[in-house]
C-alpha positions in Angstrom: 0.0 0.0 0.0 1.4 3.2 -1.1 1.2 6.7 0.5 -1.9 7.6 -1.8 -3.5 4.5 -0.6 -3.0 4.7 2.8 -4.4 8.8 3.0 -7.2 8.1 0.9 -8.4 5.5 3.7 -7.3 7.7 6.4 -9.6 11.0 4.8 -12.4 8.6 4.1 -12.3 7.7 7.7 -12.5 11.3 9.0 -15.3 12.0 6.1 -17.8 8.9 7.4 -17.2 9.0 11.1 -18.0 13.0 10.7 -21.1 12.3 8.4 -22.3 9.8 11.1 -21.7 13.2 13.8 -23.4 15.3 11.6 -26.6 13.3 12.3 -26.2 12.3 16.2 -24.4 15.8 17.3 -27.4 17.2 19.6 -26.2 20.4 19.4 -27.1 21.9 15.8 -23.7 24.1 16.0 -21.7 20.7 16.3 -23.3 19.7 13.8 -22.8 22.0 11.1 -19.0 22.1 12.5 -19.0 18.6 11.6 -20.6 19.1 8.0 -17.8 21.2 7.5 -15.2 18.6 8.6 -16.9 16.2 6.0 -16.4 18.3 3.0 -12.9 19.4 3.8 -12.2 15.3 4.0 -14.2 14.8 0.6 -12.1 18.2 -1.1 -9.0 15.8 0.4 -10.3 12.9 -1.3 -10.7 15.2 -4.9 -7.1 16.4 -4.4 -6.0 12.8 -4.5 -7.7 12.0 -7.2 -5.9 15.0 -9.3 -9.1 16.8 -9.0 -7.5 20.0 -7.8 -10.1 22.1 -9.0 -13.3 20.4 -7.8 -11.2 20.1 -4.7 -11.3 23.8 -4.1 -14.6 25.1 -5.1 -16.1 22.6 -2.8 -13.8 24.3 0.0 -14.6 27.7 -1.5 -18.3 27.3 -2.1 -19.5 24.8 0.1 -17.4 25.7 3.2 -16.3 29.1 2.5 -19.8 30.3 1.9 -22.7 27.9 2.1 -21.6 26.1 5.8 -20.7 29.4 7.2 -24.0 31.2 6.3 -25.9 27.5 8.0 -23.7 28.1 10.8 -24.4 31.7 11.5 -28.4 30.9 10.6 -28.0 27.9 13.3 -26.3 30.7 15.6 -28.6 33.2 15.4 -32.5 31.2 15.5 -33.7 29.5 18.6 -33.7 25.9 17.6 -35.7 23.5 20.1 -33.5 20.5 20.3 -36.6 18.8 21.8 -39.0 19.2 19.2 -36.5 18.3 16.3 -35.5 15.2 17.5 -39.3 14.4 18.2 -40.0 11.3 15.8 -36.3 10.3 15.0 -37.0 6.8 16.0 -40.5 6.3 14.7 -38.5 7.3 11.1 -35.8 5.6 11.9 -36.2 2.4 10.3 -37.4 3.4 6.8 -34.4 5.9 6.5 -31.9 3.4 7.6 -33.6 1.2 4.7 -33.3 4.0 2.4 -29.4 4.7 3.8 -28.8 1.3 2.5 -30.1 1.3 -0.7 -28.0 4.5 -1.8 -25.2 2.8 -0.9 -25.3 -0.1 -2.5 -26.1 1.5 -5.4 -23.6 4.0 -5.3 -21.3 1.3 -4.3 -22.3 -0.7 -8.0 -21.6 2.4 -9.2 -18.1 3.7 -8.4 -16.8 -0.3 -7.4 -15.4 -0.8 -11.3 -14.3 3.1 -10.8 -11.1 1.8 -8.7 -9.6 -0.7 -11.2 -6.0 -0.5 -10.9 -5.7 0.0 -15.3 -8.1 2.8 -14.7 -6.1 4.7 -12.2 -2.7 4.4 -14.2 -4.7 5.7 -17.5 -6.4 8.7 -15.6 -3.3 9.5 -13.9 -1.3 9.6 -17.3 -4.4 11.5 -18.7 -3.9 13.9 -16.0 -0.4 15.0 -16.2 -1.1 16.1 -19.7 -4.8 17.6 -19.4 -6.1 20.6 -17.5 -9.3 19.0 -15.7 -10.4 22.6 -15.6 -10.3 23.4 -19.0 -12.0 19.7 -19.8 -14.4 20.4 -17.2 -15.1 24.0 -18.7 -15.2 22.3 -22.4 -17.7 19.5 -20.8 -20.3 22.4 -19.0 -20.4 24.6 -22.0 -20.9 22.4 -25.0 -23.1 19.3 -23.7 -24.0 20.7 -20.4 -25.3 24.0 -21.5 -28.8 23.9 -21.3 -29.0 22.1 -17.7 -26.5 24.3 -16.6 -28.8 27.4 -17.7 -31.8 25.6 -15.8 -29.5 25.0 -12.8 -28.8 28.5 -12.7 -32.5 29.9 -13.3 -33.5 27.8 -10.5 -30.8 29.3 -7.8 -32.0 32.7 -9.1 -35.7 32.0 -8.3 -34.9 30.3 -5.2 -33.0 33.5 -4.1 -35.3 35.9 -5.1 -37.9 33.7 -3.2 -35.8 33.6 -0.4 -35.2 37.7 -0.2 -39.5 38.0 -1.0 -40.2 35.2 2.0 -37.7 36.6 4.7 -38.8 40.8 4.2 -40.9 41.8 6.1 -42.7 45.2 6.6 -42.1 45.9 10.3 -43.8 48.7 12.5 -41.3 49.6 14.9 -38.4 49.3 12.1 -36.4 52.5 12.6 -35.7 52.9 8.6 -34.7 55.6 6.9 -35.5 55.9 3.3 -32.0 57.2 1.3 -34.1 58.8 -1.4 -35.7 61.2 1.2 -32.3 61.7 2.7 -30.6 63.0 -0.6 -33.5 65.2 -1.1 -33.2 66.9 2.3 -32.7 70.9 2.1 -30.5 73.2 4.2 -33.3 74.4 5.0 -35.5 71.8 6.3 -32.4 70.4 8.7 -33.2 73.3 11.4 -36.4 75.1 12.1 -36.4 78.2 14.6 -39.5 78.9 16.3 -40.8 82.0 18.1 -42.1 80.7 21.1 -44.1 82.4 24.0 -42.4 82.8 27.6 -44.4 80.1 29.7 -43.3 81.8 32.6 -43.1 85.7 34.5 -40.1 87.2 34.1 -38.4 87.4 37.4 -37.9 91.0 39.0 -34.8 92.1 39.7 -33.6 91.9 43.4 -33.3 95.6 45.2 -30.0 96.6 45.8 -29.0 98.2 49.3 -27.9 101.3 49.6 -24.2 101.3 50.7 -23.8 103.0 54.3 -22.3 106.5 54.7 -20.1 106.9 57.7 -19.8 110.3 59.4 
C-alpha cells in the first residue's frame, strides 16, 4: 500500500465517522462544524484523485460560503433541540432502509471506478490535461442547457428567499435614502418663536451702601 493508498483511507475515515456526527451531534452548532469537517475530507479525497479544481470550489463554495451562512443561521434562530428530535425513532427504520439502498447502489456504481488500469490511464491522462479546462469544455458544450436551468432555479430560489424573509415591520427605525438625498439646508433646522411660559423674574433691590460720618 502506497502513500496515496493509505491517505485516501485515512480521509475517508474522518469523512464517514464526521457524516455519522453530523446526524447524532445534539447540538445543531456541532453539527454544522462537523458538515464542514466532511467536505474538507471529501475536497482531500478530490485532491488525490488529481481533481485539484473540484477540490477547491467545494472548500470555496461549500465551506467558504454555504456552511458558514448555516452556521451563523443555526447561531442566530432559537432551535428547540426537543422538538427536532421528536420522531427520530418512529422514522428511523425506513431511513436506515433508504441509507442502505443509496449505498449499495452507489457502491455498483463507483466499485469498477477503482480498477488498478483505470487509475494508471487517468493519472497519465492527468499529467497532460487541465481537468479545468475539460471540465469548462464538458459544461459549456453538452452541459449548456442544464447548466442554464441550474442557474435559473438558484436565481428564483434567491429571489424567493429575499421575497419570503422581508418583512414590513412597525417599529423598524428605517430611513429611506431617497428622502435623505433630497433633504434641504433648509429643512435640517427650524427656529420657532415661542411664547415665555413663565413671569419674568424682577430684579432683586439693591441696598444702599452706608455712609459713615
Amino acid at each position: 500500500m502506497n502513500v496515496t493508498t493509505g491517505l485516501f483511507y485515512i480521509f475517508s475515515t474522518v469523512l464517514l465517522i464526521a457524516a455519522f456526527r453530523v446526524i447524532t451531534a445534539r447540538n445543531p452548532v456541532h453539527a454544522v462544524l462537523f458538515l464542514v469537517l466532511t467536505f474538507f475530507q471529501a475536497a482531500m479525497i478530490w485532491m488525490l484523485l488529481k481533481a485539484e479544481f473540484l477540490s477547491i470550489v467545494l472548500v470555496l463554495v461549500y465551506v467558504g460560503a454555504v456552511m458558514v451562512l448555516f452556521l451563523f443561521v443555526v447561531m442566530m434562530m432559537d432551535v428547540n433541540v426537543e422538538n427536532l428530535r421528536h420522531g427520530f425513532w418512529k422514522h428511523f427504520p425506513f431511513a436506515a432502509v433508504v441509507g442502505v439502498v443509496i449505498a449499495l447502489e452507489m457502491a455498483a456504481v463507483l466499485m469498477g471506478g477503482f480498477r488498478g488500469s483505470e487509475v494508471v490511464a487517468g493519472e497519465a491522462s492527468a499529467a497532460t490535461v487541465s481537468n479545468t479546462h475539460e471540465l469548462g469544455k464538458v459544461l459549456f458544450t453538452q452541459y449548456i442547457y442544464p447548466l442554464e436551468v441550474a442557474a435559473a432555479i438558484l436565481l428564483v430560489a434567491m429571489i424567493a428567499a429575499i421575497a419570503l424573509t422581508l418583512r414590513a415591520r412597525k417599529d423598524s427605525k428605517h430611513v429611506s435614502p431617497g428622502l435623505q438625498v433630497r433633504v434641504k439646508a433648509k429643512d435640517r433646522m427650524t427656529v420657532l418663536k415661542m411664547a415665555a411660559t413663565q413671569a419674568a423674574a424682577e430684579p432683586a433691590p439693591v441696598a444702599a451702601p452706608e455712609v459713615k460720618a
